[in-house]
PyMOL Python script that loads the backbone (N, CA, C, O; Angstrom):
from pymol import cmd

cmd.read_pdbstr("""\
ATOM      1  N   UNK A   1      50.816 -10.110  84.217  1.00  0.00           N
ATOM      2  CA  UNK A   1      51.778 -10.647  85.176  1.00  0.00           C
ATOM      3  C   UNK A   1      52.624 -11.726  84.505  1.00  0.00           C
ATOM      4  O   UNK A   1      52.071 -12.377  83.618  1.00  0.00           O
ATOM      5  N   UNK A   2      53.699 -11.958  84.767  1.00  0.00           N
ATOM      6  CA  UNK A   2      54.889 -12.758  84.288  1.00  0.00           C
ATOM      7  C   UNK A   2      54.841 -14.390  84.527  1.00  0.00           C
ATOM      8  O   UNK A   2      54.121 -14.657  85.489  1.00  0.00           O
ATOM      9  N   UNK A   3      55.135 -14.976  84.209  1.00  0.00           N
ATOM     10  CA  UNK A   3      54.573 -16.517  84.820  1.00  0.00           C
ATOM     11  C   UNK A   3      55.479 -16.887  86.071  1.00  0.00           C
ATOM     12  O   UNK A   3      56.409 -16.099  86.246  1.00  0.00           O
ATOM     13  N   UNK A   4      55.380 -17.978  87.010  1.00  0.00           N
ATOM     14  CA  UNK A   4      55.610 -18.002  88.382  1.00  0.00           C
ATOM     15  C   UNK A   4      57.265 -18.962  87.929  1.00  0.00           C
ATOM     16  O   UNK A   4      57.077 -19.747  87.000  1.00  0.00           O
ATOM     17  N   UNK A   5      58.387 -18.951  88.348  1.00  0.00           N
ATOM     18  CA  UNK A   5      59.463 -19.436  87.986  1.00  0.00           C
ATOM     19  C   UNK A   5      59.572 -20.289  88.597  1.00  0.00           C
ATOM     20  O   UNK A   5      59.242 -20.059  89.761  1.00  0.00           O
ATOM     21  N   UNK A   6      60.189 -22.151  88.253  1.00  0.00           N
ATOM     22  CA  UNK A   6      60.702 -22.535  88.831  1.00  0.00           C
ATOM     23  C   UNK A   6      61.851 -22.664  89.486  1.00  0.00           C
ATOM     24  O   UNK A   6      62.887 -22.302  88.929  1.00  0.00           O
ATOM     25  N   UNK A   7      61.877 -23.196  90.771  1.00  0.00           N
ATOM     26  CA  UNK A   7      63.147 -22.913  91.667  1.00  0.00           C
ATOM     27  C   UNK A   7      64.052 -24.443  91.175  1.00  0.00           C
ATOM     28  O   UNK A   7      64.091 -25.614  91.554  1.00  0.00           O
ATOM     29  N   UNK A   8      64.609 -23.723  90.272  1.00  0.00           N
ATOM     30  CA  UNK A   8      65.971 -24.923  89.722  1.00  0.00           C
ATOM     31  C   UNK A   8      66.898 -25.766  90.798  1.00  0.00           C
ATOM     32  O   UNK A   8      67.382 -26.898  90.796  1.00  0.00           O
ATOM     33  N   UNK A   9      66.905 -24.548  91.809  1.00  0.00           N
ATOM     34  CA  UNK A   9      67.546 -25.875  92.872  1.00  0.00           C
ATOM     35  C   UNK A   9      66.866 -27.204  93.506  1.00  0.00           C
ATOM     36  O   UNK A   9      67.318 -28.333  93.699  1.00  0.00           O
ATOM     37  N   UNK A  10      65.622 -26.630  93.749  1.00  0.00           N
ATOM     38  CA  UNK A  10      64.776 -27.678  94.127  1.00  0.00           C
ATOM     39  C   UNK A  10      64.173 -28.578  93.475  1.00  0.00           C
ATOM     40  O   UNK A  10      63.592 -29.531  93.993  1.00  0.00           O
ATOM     41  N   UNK A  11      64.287 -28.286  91.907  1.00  0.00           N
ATOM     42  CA  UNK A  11      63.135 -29.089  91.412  1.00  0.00           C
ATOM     43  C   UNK A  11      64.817 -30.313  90.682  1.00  0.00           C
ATOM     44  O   UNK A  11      64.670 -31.451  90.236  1.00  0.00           O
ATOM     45  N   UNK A  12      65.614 -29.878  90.751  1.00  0.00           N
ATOM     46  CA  UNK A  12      66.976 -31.031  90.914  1.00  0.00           C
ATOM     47  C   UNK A  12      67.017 -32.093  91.773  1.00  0.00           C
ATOM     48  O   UNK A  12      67.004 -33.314  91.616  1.00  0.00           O
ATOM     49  N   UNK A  13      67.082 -31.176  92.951  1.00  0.00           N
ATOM     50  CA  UNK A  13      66.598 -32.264  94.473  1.00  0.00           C
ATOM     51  C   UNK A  13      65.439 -32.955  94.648  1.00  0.00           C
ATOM     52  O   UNK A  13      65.490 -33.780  95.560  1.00  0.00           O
ATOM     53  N   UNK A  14      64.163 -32.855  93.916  1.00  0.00           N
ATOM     54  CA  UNK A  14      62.970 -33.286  94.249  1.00  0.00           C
ATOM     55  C   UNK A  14      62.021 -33.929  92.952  1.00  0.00           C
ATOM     56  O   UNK A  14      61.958 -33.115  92.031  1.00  0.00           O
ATOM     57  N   UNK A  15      61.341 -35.091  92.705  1.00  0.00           N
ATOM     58  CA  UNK A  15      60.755 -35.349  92.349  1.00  0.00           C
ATOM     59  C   UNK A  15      58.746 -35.566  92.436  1.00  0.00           C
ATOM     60  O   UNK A  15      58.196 -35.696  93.529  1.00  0.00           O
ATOM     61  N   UNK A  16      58.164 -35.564  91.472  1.00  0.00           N
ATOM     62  CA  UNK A  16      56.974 -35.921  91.767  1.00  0.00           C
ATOM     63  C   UNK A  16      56.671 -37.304  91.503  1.00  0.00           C
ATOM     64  O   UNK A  16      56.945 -37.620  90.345  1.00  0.00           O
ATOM     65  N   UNK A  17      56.105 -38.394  92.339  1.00  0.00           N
ATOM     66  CA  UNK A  17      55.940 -39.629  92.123  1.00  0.00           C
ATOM     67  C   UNK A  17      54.117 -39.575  91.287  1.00  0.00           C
ATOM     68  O   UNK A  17      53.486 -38.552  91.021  1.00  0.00           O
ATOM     69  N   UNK A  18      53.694 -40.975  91.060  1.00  0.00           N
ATOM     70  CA  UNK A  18      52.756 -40.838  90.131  1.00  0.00           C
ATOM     71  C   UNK A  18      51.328 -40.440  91.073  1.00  0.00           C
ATOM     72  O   UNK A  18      50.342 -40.158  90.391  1.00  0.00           O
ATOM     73  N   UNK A  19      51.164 -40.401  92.510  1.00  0.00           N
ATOM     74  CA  UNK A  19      50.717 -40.069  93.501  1.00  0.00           C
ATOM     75  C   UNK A  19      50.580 -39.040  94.070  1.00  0.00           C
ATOM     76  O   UNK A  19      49.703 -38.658  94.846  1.00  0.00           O
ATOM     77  N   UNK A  20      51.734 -38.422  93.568  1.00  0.00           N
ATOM     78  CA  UNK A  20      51.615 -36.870  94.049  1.00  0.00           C
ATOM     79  C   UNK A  20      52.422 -36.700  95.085  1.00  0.00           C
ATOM     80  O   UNK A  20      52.559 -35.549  95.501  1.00  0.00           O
ATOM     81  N   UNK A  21      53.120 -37.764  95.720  1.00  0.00           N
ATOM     82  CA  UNK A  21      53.918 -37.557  97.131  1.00  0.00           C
ATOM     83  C   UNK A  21      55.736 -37.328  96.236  1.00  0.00           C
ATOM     84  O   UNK A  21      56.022 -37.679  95.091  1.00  0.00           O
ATOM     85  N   UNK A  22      56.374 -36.851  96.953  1.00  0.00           N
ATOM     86  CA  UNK A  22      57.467 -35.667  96.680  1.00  0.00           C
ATOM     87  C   UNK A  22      59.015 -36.829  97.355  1.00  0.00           C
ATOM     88  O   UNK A  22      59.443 -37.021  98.493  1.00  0.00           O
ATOM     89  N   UNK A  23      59.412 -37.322  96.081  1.00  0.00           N
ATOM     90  CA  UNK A  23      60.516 -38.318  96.305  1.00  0.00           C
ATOM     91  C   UNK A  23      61.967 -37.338  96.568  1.00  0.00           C
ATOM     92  O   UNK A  23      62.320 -36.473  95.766  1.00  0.00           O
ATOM     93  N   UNK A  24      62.594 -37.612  97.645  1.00  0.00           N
ATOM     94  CA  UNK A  24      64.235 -37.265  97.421  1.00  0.00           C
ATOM     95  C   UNK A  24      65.206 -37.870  97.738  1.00  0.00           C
ATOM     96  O   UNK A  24      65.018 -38.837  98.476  1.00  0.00           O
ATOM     97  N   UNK A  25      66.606 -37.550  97.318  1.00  0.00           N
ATOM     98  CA  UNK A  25      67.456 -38.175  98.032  1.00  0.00           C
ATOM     99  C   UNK A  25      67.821 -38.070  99.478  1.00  0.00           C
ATOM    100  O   UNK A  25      67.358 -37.168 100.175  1.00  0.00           O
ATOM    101  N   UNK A  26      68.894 -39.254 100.084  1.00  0.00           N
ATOM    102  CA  UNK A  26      69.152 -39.126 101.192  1.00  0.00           C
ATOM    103  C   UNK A  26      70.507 -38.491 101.339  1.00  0.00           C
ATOM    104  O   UNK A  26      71.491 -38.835 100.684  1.00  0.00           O
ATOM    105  N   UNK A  27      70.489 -37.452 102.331  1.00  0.00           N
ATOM    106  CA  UNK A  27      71.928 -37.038 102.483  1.00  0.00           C
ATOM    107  C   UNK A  27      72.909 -38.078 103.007  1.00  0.00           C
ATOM    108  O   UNK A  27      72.518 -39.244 102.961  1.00  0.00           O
ATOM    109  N   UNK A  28      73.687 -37.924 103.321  1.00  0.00           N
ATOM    110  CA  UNK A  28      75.102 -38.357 104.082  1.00  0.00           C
ATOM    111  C   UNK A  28      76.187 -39.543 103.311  1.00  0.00           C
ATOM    112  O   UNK A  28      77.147 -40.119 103.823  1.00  0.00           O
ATOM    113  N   UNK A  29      75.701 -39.647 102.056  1.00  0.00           N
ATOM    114  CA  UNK A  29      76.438 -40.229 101.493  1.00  0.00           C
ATOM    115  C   UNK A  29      77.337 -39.872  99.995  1.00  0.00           C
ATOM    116  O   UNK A  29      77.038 -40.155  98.835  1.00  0.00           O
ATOM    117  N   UNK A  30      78.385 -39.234 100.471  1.00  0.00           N
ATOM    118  CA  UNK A  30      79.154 -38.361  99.379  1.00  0.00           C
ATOM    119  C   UNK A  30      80.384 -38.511  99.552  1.00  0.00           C
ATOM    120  O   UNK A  30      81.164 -38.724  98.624  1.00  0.00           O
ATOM    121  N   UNK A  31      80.854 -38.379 101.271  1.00  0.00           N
ATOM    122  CA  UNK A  31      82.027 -38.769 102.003  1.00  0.00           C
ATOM    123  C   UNK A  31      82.083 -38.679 103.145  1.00  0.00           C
ATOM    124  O   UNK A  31      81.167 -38.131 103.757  1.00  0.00           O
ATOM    125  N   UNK A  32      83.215 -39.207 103.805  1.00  0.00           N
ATOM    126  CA  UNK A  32      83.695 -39.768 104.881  1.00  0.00           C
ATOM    127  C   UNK A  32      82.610 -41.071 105.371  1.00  0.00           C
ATOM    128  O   UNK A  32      81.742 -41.071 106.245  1.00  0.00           O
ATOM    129  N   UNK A  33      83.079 -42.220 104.368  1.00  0.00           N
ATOM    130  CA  UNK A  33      81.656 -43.340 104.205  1.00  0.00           C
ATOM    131  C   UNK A  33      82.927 -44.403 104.670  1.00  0.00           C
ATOM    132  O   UNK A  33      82.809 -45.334 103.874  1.00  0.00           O
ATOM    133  N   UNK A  34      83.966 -44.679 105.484  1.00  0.00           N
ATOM    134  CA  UNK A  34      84.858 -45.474 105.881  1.00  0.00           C
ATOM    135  C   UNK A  34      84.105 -46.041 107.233  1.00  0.00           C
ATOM    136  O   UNK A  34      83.802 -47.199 107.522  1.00  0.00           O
ATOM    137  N   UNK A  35      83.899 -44.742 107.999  1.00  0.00           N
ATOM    138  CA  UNK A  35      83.327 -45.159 109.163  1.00  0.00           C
ATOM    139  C   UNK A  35      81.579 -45.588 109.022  1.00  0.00           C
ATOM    140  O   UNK A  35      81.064 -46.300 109.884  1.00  0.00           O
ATOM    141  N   UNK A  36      81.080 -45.258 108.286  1.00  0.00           N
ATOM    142  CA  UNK A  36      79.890 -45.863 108.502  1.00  0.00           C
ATOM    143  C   UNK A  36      79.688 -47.010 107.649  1.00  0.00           C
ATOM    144  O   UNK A  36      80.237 -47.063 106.549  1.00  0.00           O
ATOM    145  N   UNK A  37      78.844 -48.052 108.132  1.00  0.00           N
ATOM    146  CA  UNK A  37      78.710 -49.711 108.098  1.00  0.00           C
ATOM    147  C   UNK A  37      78.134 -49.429 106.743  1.00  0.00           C
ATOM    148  O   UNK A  37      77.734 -48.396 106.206  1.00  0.00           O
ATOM    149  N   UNK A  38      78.218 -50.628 106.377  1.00  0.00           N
ATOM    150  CA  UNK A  38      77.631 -51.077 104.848  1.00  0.00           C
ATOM    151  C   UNK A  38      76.203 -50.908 104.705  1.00  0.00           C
ATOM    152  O   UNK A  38      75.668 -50.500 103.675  1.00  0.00           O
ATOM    153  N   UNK A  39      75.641 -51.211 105.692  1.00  0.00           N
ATOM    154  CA  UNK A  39      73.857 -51.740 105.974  1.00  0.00           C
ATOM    155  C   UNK A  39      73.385 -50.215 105.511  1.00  0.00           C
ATOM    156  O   UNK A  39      72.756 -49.944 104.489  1.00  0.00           O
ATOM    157  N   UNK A  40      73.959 -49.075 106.764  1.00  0.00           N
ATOM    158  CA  UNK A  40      73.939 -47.699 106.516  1.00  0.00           C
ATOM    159  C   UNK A  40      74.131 -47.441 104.950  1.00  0.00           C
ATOM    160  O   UNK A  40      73.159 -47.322 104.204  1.00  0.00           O
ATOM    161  N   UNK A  41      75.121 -47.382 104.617  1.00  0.00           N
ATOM    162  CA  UNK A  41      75.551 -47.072 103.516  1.00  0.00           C
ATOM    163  C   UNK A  41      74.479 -46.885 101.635  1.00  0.00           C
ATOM    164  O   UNK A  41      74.310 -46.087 100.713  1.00  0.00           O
ATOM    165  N   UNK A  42      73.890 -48.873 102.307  1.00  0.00           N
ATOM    166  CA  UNK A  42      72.603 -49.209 101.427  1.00  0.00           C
ATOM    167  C   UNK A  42      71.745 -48.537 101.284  1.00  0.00           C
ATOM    168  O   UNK A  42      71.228 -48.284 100.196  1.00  0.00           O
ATOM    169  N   UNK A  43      71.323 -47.991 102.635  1.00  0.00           N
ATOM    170  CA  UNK A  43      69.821 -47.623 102.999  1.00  0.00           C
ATOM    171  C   UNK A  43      69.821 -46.259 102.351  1.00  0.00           C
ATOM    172  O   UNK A  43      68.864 -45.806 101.723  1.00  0.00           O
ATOM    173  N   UNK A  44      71.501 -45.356 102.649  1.00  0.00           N
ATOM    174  CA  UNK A  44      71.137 -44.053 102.307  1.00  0.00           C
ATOM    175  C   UNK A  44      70.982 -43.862 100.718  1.00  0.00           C
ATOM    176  O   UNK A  44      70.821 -42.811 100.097  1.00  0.00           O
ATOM    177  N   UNK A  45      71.100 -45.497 100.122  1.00  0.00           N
ATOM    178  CA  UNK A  45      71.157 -45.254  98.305  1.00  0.00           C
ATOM    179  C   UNK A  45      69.642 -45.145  97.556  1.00  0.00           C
ATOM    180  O   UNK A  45      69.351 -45.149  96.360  1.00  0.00           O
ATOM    181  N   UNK A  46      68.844 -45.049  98.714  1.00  0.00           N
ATOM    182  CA  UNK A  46      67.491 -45.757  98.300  1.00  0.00           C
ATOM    183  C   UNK A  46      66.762 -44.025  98.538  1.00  0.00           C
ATOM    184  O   UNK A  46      67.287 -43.258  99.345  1.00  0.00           O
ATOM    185  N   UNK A  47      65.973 -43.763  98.013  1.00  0.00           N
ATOM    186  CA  UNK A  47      65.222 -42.603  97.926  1.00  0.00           C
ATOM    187  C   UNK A  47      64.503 -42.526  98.857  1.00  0.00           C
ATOM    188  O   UNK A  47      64.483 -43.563  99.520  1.00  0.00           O
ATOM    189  N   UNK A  48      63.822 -41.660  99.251  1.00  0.00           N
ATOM    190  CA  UNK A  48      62.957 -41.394 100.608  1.00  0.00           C
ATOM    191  C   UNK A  48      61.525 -40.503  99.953  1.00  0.00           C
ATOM    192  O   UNK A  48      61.373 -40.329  98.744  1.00  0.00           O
ATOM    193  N   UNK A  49      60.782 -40.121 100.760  1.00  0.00           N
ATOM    194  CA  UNK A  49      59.610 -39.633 100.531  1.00  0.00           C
ATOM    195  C   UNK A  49      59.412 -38.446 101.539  1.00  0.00           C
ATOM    196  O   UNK A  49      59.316 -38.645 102.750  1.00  0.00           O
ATOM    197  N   UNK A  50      59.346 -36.921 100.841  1.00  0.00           N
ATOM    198  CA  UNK A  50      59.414 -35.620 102.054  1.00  0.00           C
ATOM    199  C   UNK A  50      58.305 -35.875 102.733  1.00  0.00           C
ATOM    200  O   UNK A  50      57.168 -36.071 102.304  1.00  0.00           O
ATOM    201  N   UNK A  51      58.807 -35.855 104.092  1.00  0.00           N
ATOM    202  CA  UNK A  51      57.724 -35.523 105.786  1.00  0.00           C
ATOM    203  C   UNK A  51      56.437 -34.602 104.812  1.00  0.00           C
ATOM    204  O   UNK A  51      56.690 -33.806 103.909  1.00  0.00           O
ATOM    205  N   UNK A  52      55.421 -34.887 105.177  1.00  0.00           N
ATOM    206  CA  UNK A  52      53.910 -34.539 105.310  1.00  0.00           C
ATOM    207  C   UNK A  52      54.176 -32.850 105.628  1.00  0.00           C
ATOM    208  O   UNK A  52      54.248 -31.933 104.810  1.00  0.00           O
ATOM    209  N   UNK A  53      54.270 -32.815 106.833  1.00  0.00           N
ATOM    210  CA  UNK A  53      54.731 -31.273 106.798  1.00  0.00           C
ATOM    211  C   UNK A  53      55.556 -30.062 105.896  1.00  0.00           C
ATOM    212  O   UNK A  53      55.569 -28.846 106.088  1.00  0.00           O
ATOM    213  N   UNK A  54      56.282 -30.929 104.769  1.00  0.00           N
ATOM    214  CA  UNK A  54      56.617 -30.152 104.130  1.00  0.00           C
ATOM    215  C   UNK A  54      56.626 -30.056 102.487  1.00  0.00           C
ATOM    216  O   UNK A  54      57.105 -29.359 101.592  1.00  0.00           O
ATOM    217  N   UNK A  55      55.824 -31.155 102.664  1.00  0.00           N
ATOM    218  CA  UNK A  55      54.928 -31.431 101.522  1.00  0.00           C
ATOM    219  C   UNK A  55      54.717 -30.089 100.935  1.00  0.00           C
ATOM    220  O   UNK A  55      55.391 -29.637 100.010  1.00  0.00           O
ATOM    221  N   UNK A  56      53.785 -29.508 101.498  1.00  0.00           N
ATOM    222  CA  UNK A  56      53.034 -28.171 101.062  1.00  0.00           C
ATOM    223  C   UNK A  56      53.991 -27.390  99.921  1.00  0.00           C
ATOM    224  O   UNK A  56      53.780 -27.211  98.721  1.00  0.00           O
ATOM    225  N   UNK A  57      55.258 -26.951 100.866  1.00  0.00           N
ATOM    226  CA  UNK A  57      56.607 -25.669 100.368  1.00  0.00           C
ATOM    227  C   UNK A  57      57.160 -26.479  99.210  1.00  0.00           C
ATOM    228  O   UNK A  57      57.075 -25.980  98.088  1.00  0.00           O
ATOM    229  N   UNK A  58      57.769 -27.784  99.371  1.00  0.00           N
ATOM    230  CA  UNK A  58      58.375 -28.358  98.711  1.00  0.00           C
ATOM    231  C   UNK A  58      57.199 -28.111  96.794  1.00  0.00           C
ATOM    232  O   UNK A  58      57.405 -27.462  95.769  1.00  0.00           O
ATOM    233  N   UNK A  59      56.251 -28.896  97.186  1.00  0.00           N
ATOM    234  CA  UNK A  59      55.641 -28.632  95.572  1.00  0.00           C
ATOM    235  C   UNK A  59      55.432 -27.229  95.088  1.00  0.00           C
ATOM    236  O   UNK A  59      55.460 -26.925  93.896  1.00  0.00           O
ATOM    237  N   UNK A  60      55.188 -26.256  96.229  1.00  0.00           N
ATOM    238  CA  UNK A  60      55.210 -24.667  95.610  1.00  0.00           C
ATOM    239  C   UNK A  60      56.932 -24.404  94.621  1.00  0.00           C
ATOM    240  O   UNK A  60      57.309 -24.077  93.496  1.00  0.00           O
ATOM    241  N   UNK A  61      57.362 -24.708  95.624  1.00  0.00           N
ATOM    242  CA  UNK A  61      59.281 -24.460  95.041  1.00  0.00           C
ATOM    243  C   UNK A  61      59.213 -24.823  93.350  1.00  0.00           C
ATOM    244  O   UNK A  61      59.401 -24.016  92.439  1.00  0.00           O
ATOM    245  N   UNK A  62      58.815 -26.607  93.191  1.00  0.00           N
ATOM    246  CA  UNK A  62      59.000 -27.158  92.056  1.00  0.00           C
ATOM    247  C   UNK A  62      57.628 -27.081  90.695  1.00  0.00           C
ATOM    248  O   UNK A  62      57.709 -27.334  89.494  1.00  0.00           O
ATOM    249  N   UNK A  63      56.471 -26.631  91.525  1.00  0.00           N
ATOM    250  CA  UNK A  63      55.638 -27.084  90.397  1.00  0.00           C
ATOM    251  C   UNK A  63      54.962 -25.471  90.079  1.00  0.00           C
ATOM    252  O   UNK A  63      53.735 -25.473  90.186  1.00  0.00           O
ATOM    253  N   UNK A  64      55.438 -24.407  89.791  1.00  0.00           N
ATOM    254  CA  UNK A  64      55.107 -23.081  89.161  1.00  0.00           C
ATOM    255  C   UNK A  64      54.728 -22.786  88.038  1.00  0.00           C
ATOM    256  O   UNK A  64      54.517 -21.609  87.747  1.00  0.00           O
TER     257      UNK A  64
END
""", "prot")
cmd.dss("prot")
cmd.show_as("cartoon", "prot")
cmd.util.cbc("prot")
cmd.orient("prot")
């Protein structure tokens, strides 16, 4: 059997932290950033950590 491929889109979008929990970015900041406040703006620069629930799919995608 052939070895299992990684999914290049995802493993772009997604990191593994030293824990094992699955770091990504936040959407909504690319454009139309006039109307939303600065505070917003900060928060979406900061990385996030994928929901528990999708934990599971997300590391199948990246770690093959």
């Amino acid at each position: 059997m052939p070895k299992m491929k990684t999914r290049r889109s995802a493993a772009k979008r997604f990191t593994l932290t030293g824990s094992g929990k699955v770091k990504r970015n936040k959407a909504f900041h690319s454009h139309i950033l006039t109307k939303k406040s600065s505070k917003r703006k900060r928060n979406l620069r900061q990385s996030g950590i994928v929901e528990s629930s999708e934990v599971k799919r997300v590391k199948k995608m990246i770690v093959a």
